[in-house]
N, C-alpha and C positions, 0 to 999 in steps of 0.2 A: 505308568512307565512311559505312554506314550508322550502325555502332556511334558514331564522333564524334559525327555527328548526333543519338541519341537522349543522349548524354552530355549535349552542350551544350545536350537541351532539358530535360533532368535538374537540370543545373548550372543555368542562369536561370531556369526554372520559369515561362515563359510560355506561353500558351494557342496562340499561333499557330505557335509554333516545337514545341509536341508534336504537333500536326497536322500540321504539314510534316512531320513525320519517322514519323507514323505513315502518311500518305500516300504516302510515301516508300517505306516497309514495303510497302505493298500492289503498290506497280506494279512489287516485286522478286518478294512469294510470287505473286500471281496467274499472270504464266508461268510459274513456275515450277513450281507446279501443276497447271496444265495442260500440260506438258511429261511429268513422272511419270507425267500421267495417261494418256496414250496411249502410256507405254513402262511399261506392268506385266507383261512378259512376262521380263524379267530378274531376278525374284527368286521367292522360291514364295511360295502365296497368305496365309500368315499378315504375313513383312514385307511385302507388297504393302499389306494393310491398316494397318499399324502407320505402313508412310510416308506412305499417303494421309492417313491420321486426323490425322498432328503436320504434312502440309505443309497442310491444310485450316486447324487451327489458328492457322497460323502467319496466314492472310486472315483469318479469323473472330475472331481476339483484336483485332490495330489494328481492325479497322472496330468493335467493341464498345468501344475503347477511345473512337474519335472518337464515335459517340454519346453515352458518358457525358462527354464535353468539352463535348460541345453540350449537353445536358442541364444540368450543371454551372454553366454561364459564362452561362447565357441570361437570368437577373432582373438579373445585373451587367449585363449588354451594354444590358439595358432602359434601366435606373436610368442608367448613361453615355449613352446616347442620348438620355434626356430632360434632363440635367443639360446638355450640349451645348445644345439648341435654344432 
């Protein structure tokens, strides 16, 4: 479901639909994350860090990504808001 999702925010290339899907993203890796995190006794300690580091990744990339969305879209958002009033 995820992957459709970020296709069709790929495919239409709107701001609010790559935010739904990078939001999307986060509320999958966040437990998931911390799920790993309190089961690192099943593997030895070099994958323990190789999986921490790419599931950490995997929260720390979307939320980078939505900042540079907001970052990006924010003098349009402006300009549309004052063009509106």
């Amino acid at each position: 479901a995820l992957m459709v999702l970020f296709l069709l925010a790929a495919a239409w290339m709107t701001r609010r639909l790559a935010q739904a899907a990078l939001i999307a993203q986060l509320f999958w890796a966040l437990p998931h994350l911390v799920f790993h995190l309190t089961d690192l006794d099943a593997m030895g300690t070099g994958d323990d860090i190789a999986s921490s580091t790419s599931l950490a990744l995997e929260l720390l990339i979307p939320l980078g990504l939505l900042w540079v969305l907001r970052r990006a879209y924010a003098p349009a958002d402006d300009v549309a808001r004052a063009r509106r009033r």
